[in-house]
Residue, then its C-alpha position, 0 to 999 in steps of 0.5 A: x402282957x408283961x406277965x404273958x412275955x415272962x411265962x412264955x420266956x420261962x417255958x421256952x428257957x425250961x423247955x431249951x434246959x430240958x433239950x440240952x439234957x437229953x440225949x439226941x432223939x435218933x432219925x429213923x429213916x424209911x428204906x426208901x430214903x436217900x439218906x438211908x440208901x447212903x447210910x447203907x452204901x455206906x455200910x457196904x463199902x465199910x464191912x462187907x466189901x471190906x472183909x470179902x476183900x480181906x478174905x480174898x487177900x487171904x485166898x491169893x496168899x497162900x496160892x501166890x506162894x504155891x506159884x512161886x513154890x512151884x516155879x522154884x521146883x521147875x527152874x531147880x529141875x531145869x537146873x540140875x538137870x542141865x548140870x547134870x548132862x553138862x559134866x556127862x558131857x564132859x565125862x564121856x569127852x575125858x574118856x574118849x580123848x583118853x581112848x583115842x589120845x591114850x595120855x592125859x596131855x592136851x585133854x584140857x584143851x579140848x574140854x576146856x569150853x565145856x568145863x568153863x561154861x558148866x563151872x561157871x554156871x555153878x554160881x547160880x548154887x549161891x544165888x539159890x542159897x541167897x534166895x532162899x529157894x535151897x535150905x543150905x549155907x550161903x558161907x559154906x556154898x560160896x566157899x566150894x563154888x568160888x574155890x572151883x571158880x578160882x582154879x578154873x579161871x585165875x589157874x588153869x585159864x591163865x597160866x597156859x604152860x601148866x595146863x597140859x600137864x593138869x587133868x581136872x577130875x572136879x565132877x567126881x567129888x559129887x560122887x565119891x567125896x570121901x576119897x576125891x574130895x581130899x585128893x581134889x584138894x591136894x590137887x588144886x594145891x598142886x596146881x597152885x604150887x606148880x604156877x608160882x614160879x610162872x607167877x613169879x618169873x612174870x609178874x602176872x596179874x600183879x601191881x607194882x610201885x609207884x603208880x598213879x594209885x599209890x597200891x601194890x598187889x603181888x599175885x605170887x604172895x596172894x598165891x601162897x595166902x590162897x594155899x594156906x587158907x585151904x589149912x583152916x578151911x577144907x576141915x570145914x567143908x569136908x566135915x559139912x559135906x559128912x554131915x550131909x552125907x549122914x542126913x542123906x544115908x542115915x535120915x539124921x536131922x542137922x542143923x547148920x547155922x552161918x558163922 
């Protein structure tokens, strides 16, 4: 019995040595079987639900930046399209007060809301560059636009005795920018400089010490920064604006990069 016990112990230990040393024996499993339905579901989920997912994400993609394509194009169309028959508007109410008037005085006046609403609305141009949906420099956008603001609202807007005697020709520059757009500028620097002693007689929009603020802001000095910028940056804008011209006219391709 003794020599039975040790055989039977040494079989099961060589058999226990043998099992540890092979590799584990795989469980087929018939088709029917729970564990391989699982195994399978399994699979589905992993591979091929998985990569028809990724297909269909590819497939969304691109149709995803066609709508957002296609919505730009339309609110670009929508937008033009207003502008344009805004300053048409304004064009054919600047004729017919001269017809009827036959002088520039009060024509402000009378175009005034027009004009406001249309130059402001132009503010939607940086939006566009910001967005990205127009391929042009925020900078030099923000420039024109802001430039066209200033005059409208900080000038014309608030400095009522200069009015009469200021006739805004803004729209013409998008047609004949060569010779209007300098004069465009030597007009708002005109304007500018027919408002200081307004400014300076009134204080308007200025801030004087002391105040509560400890902060001093004259609007007359402000004026003067204003008028000396243009030095600096109207060669900017209106050699931009040729460079544009030469790509519409002649095809040339430029690129412009922010400063």
């Amino acid at each position: 019995m003794g020599r039975l016990t040790e055989a039977a112990a040494a079989g099961s230990g060589a058999r226990a040595a043998r099992w540890a040393g092979s590799p584990p024996t795989l469980l087929l499993l018939s088709p029917t079987s729970p564990g391989c339905a699982a195994t399978m579901a399994s699979s589905d989920e992993d591979g091929t639900n998985g990569g028809a997912s990724e297909a269909s994400e590819d497939r969304e993609a691109p149709s995803k930046r066609r709508r957002l394509g296609l919505l730009a194009t339309a609110w670009l169309t929508f937008y033009n399209i207003a502008m344009t028959a805004g300053w048409l508007v304004l064009a054919i109410a600047m004729v017919r007060f001269y017809m009827e008037k036959g002088t520039h005085r009060g024509l402000y006046k009378s175009v005034q809301k027009t004009l406001k609403f249309f130059q402001t609305f132009a503010l939607l141009e940086i939006v566009h560059c910001l967005i990205g949906i127009v391929p042009t420099s925020v900078l030099v956008t923000g420039v024109q636009v802001s430039s066209r603001i200033f005059m409208v609202w900080l000038i014309t807007h608030s400095i009522k005795p200069k009015i009469t005697e200021c006739t805004l020709h803004i729209f013409l520059r998008y047609n004949f920018f060569i010779i209007l757009y300098p004069v465009g500028v030597a007009g708002e620097l005109l304007t500018i400089y027919a408002a200081l002693p307004y400014v300076k007689k009134t204080g308007m929009f200025s801030i004087r010490l002391p105040n509560k603020y400890n902060v001093s802001f004259d609007y007359y000095y402000f004026l003067l920064i204003t008028m000396a910028s243009y030095i600096p940056l109207f060669p900017q804008l209106y050699f931009h604006m040729l460079r544009q011209r030469r790509k519409v006219l002649h095809g040339e391709v430029i690129v412009e990069k922010d400063d």
